[in-house]
C-alpha positions as CSV (number, residue, x, y, z in Angstrom):
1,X,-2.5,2.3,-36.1
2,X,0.4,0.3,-34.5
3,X,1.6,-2.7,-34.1
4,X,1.8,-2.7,-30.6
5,X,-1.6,-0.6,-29.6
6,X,-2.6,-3.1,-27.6
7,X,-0.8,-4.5,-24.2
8,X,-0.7,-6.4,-21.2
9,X,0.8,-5.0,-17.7
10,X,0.9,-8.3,-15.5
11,X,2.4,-7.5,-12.0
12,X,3.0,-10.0,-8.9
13,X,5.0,-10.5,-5.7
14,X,7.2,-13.9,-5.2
15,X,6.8,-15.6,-2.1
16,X,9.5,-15.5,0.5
17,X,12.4,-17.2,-0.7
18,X,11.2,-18.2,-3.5
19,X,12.9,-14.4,-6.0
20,X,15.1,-16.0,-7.4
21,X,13.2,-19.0,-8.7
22,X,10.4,-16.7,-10.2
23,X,13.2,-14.4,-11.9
24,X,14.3,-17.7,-13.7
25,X,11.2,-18.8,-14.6
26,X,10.6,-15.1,-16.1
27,X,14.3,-15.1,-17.8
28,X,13.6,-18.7,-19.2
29,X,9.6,-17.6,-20.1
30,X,11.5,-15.8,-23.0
31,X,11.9,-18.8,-25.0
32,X,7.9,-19.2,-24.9
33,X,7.4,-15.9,-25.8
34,X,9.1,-15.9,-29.2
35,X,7.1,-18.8,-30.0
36,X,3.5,-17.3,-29.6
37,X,1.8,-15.9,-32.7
38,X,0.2,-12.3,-32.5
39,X,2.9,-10.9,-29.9
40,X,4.7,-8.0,-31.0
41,X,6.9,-7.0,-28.0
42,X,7.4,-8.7,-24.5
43,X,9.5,-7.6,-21.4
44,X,10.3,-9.8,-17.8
45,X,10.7,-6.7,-15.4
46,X,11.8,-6.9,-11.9
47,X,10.8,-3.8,-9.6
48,X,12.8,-4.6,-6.6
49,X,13.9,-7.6,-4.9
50,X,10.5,-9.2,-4.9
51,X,8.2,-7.4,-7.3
52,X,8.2,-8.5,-11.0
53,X,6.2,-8.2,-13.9
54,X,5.6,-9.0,-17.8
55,X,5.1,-6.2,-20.1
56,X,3.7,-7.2,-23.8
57,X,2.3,-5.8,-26.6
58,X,-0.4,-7.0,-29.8
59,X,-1.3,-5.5,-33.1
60,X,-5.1,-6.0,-31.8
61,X,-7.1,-7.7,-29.0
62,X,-7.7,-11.4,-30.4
63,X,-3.8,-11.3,-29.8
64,X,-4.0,-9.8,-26.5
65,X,-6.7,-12.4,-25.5
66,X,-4.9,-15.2,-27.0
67,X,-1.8,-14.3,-24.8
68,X,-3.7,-14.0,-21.3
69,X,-5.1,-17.8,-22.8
70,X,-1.4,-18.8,-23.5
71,X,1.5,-21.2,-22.7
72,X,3.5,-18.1,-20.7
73,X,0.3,-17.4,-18.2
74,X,-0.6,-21.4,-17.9
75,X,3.1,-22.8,-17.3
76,X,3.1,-19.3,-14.8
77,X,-0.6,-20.4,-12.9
78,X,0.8,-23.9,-12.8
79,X,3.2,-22.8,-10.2
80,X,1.1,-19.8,-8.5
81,X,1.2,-21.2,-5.3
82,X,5.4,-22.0,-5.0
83,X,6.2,-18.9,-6.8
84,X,3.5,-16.3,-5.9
85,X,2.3,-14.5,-2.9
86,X,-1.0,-13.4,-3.9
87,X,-2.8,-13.3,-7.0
88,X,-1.1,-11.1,-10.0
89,X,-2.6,-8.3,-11.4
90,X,-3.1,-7.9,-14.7
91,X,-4.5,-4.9,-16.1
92,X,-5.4,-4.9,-20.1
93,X,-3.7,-0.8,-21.4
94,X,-3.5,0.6,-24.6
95,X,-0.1,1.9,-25.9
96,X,-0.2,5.5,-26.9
97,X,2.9,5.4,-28.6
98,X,5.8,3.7,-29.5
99,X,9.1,3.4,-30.6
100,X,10.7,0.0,-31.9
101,X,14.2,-0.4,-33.5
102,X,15.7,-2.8,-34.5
């Protein structure tokens, strides 16, 4: 058993003009994310110039849950419309292994 077997792969396109803003919002999203209880790892990713994503992982699903239910995905929902074209996609994966140093 892990502490990260559980995990979150949130994808979503910014809208035009608008990659720059959302690549702040993920970089300053950081500060949110080391405040929410149960989360064990979490990445901002940036495919290409307007594809991004959030990576995270949870020592079990209540955590998982709790994130999708959190301050990150609200503050994020809040400004869909501005920031997003289209809906994310957010698909609930299990880690089959990992590696964490510190």
């Amino acid at each position: 058993m892990s502490d990260s077997e559980y995990a979150l792969l949130a994808r979503f396109e910014a809208n035009e003009g608008k990659e720059e803003a959302l690549a702040g919002f993920l970089t300053d999203a950081l500060s949110m994310a080391r405040e929410e209880p149960g989360m064990t790892t979490w990445f901002a990713l940036r495919f290409d110039e307007s594809s991004f994503g959030i990576f995270d992982t949870f020592p079990d699903q209540a955590g998982r849950q709790a994130h999708l239910e959190g301050e990150i995905a609200a503050a994020l929902m809040a400004d869909e419309d501005d920031l997003l074209d289209g809906e994310p996609t957010i698909e609930e994966v299990d880690v089959l292994a990992a590696m964490h140093s510190g």
